[in-house]
C-alpha positions in Angstrom: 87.3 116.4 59.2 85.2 119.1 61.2 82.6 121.0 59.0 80.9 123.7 61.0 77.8 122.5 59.7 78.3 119.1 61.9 77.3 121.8 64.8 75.3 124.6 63.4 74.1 127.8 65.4 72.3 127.7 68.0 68.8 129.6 68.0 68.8 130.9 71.0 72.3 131.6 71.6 72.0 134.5 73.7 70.0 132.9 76.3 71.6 131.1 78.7 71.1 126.6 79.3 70.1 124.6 81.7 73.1 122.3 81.3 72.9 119.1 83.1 73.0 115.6 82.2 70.9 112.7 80.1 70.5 109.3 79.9 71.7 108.9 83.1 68.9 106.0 83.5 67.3 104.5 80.7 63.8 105.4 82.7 65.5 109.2 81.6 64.6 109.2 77.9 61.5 108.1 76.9 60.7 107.4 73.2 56.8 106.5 71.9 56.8 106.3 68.2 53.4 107.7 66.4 52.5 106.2 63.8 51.0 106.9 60.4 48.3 104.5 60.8 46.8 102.1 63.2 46.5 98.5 62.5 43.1 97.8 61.1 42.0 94.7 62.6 42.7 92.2 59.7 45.4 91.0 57.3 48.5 88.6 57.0 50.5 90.8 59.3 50.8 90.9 63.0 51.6 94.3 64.7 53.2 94.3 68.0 53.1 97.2 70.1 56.5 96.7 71.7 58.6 98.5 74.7 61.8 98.0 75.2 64.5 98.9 77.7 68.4 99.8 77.1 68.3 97.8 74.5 70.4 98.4 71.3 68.2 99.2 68.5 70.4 96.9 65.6 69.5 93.9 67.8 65.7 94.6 68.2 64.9 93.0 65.0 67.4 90.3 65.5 66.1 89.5 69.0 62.4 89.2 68.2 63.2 86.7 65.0 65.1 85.0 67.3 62.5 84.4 69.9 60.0 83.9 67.7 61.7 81.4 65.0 61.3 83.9 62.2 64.2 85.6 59.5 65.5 89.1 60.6 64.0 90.1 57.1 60.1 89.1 58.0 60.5 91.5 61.0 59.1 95.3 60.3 60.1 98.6 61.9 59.2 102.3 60.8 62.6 103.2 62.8 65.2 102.7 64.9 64.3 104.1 68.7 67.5 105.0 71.1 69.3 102.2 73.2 69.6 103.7 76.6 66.1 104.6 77.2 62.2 103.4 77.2 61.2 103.0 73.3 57.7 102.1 72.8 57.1 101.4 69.0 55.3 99.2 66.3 56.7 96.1 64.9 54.9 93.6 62.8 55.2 90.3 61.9 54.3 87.0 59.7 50.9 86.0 61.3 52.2 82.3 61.8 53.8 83.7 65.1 51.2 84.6 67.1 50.8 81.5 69.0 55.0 82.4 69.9 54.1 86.3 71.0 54.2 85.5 74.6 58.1 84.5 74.1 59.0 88.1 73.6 58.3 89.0 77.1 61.6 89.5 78.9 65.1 90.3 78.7 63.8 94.1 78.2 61.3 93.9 75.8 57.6 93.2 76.7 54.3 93.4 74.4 51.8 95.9 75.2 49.3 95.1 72.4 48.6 93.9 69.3 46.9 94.1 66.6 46.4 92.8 62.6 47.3 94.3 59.4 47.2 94.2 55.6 50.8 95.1 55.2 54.3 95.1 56.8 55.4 97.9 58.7 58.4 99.9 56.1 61.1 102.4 57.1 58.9 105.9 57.4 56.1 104.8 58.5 55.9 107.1 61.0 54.2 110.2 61.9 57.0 111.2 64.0 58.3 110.4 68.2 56.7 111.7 71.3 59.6 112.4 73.9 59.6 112.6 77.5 63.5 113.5 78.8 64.8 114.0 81.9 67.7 116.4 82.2 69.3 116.0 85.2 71.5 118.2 87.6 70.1 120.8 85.5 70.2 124.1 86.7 67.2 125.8 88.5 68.7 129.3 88.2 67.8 129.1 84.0 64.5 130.1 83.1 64.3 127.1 80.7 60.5 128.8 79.7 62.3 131.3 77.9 63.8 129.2 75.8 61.0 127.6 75.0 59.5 130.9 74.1 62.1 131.7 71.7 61.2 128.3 69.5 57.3 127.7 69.6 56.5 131.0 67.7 58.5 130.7 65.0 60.0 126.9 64.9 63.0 125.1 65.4 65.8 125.1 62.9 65.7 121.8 61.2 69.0 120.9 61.7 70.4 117.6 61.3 71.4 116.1 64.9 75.7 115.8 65.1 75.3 111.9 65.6 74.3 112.0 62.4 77.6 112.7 60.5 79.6 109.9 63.4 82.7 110.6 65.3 84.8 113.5 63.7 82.4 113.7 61.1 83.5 109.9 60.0 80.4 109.0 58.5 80.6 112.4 56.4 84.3 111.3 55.3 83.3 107.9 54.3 80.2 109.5 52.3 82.4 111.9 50.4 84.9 109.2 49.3 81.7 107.1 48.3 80.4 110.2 46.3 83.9 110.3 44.7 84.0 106.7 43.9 86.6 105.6 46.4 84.2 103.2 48.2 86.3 100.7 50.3 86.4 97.7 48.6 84.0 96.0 51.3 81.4 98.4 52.7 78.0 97.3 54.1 75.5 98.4 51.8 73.6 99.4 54.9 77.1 101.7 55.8 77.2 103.0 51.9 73.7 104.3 52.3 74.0 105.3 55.5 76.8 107.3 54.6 76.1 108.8 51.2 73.1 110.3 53.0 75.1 112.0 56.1 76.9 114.2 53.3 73.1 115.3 52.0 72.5 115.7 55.9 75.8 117.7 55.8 74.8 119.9 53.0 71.1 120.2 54.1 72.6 122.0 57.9 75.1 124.3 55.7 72.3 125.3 53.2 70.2 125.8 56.6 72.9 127.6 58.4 73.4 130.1 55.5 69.9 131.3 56.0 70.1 131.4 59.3 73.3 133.7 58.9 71.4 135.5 56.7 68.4 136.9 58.3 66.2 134.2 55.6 65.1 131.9 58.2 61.1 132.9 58.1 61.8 134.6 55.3 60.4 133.6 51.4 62.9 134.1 48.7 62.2 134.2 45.2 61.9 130.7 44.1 62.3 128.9 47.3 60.5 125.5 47.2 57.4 125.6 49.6 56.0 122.6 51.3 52.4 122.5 52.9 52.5 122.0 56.7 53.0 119.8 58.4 52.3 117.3 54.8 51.9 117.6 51.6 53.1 118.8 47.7 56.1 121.1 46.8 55.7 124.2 44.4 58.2 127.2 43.8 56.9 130.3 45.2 56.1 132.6 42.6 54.1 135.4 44.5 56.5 135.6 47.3 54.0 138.2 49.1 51.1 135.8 49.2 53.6 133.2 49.9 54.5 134.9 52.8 51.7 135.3 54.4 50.5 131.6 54.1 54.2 131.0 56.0 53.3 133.3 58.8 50.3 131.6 59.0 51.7 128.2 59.2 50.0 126.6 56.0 53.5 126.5 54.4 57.2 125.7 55.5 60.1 126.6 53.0 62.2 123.4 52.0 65.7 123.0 51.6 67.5 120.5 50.0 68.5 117.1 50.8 70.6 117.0 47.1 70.2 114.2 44.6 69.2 113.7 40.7 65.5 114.4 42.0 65.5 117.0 43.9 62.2 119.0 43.5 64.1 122.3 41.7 64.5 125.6 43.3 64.4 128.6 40.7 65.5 132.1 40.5 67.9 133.3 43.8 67.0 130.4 45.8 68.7 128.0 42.9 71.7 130.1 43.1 71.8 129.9 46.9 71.5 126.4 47.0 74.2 125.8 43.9 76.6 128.1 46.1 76.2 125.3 48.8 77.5 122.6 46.8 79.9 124.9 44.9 81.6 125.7 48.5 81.6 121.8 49.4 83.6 120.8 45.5 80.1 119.2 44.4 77.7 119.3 42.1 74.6 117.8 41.1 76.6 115.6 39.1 78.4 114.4 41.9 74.6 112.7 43.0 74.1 110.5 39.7 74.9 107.0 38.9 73.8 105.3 42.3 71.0 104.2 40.9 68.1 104.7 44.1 70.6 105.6 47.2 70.6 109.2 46.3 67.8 110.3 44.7 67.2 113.3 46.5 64.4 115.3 48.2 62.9 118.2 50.3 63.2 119.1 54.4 60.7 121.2 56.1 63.1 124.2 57.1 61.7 124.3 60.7 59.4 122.3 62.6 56.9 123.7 64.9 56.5 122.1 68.7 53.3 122.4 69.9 53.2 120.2 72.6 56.2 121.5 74.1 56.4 121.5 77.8 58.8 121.6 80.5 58.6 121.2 84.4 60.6 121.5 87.2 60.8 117.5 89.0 62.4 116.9 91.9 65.3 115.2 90.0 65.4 117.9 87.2 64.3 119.2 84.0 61.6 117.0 82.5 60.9 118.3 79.0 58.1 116.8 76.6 57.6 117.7 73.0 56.7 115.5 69.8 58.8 116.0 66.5 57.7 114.7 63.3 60.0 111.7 61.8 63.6 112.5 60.8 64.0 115.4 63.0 66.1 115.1 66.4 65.7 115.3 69.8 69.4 116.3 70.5 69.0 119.9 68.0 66.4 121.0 70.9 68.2 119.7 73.8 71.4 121.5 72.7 69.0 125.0 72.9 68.2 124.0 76.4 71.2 123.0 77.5 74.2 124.9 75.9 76.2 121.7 76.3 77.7 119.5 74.2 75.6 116.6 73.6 77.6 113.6 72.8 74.8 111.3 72.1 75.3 108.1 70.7 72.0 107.4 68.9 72.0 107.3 65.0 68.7 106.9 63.2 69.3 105.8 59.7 65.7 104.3 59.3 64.1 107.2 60.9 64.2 109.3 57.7 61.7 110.6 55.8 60.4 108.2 53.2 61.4 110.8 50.2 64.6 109.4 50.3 63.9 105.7 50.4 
């Protein structure tokens, strides 16, 4: 199926892109992962600060227990990082391998640094990724500053990337069979989660889109859920004048909903708004119960503000730089600069926020 919310508005959709091309060498797309916490010096676990080259991101794990004589399951990652490009990240390890650490170098993988910890590294354990891209045969003619412009004032729309929701929204079909209790009789747990949680994706860009539509994108409606920025608790806005004014002032992001049985509750107009969205989709909050811990539900910062976003003229192209907290995609601001379609291959199931875990 195609749901427009697989490839939601564009922001800046009366400027014109840069177009180009990406990933045309891995050296292209660079990917440093920050993370939550540093190792602190001591502990059972050994962190590896690891790059890697065009190399696919389901074999990482797999490659380093390989090399060093260790289960795929004693391996830890905060997330996946793309294949074709330069990923440096975090991984940690049983202590017992470090006299095998110097096996890893090679093949395109080689370890920076390391370092010891108290506990192994967990899906979401990330601040976020720092991106350096090269867009290619981009073109010079595009003031790619005004676009840029447009989205550090007020944020990028949060939007799910398309990879997300797989070819012809595949992932999104599977979910929704899942969510109606036609599973296939054999699906990868890894696939079932996978896809139960591109449908919430799904939902979270049509809730998003709405609002967009609607003129509501820095905008606080009655009972919208508020997040602090860039961490911390939910509350429903009751004052939506004060409210307001700690959104334009960036202490607060509205939250929309990734749906589940635990989903912090909107009230008032922003309930009904979000019900309307799942109403328009044949769902319910029903639909989300009796999957025990797959879909429990959660809240997504609206917009995300880039404050280290940069981009300069190379000789080669367009090299743009920007970091953006964990669960949030590159290829939502590359389509902005662009205005092409983006058929990029990377999926980051592990790369979400830990609310859903």
């Amino acid at each position: 199926m195609h749901h427009p919310a697989m490839s939601p508005p564009l922001f800046t959709a009366d400027l014109p892109g840069v177009g180009g091309r990406i990933r045309v060498r891995n050296e292209d797309f660079e990917v440093e992962e920050v993370p939550s916490y540093e190792p602190c010096g001591s502990g059972d676990h050994l962190y590896l600060w690891v790059e890697k080259r065009g190399m696919a991101p389901e074999f990482f794990a797999r490659t380093i227990a390989q090399k060093l004589g260790i289960s795929p399951g004693a391996v830890g990652t905060a997330g996946l990082k793309d294949r074709h490009a330069i990923t440096r990240q975090w991984v940690s390890v049983p202590k017992e391998s470090e006299p095998n650490v110097g096996k890893l170098d090679g093949e395109g993988m080689r370890v920076l640094k390391t370092g010891r910890h108290t506990n192994k590294l967990k899906p979401g354990h990330l601040r976020g990724n720092q991106f350096r891209i090269l867009i290619r045969e981009a073109n010079r003619e595009v003031s790619a500053e005004a676009i840029l412009d447009r989205i550090r004032t007020p944020g990028l729309p949060n939007f799910y990337g398309p990879q997300r929701f797989g070819r012809e929204g595949s992932t999104v079909d599977l979910g929704l069979q899942c969510l109606a209790g036609k599973a296939p009789r054999r699906i990868r747990p890894f696939l079932f989660r996978f896809a139960l949680s591109a449908v919430q994706s799904l939902l979270f860009n049509d809730y998003l889109t709405r609002r967009l539509k609607d003129g509501l994108f820095r905008t606080v409606i009655a009972g919208d859920v508020m997040t602090k920025w860039p961490t911390g608790g939910m509350f429903v806005t009751q004052d939506i004048v004060a409210e307001q004014l700690r959104f334009d002032a960036r202490e607060i992001v509205t939250a929309g909903p990734m749906f589940g049985k635990k989903t912090y509750p909107a009230e008032g107009l922003a309930a009904e708004r979000e019900a309307a969205v799942l109403r328009d989709n044949k769902l319910s909050p029903a639909s989300f119960g009796g999957f025990g811990k797959l879909v429990l539900g959660t809240r997504r910062h609206n917009l995300i503000y880039l404050d280290d976003l940069t981009a300069n003229w190379e000789p080669d192209g367009l090299r743009l730089s920007f970091t953006l907290p964990a669960g949030s995609y590159a290829t939502v601001l590359l389509a902005e600069v662009m205005k092409t379609t983006i058929d990029d291959e990377e999926a980051k199931p592990d790369d979400e926020e830990e609310g859903d875990q």
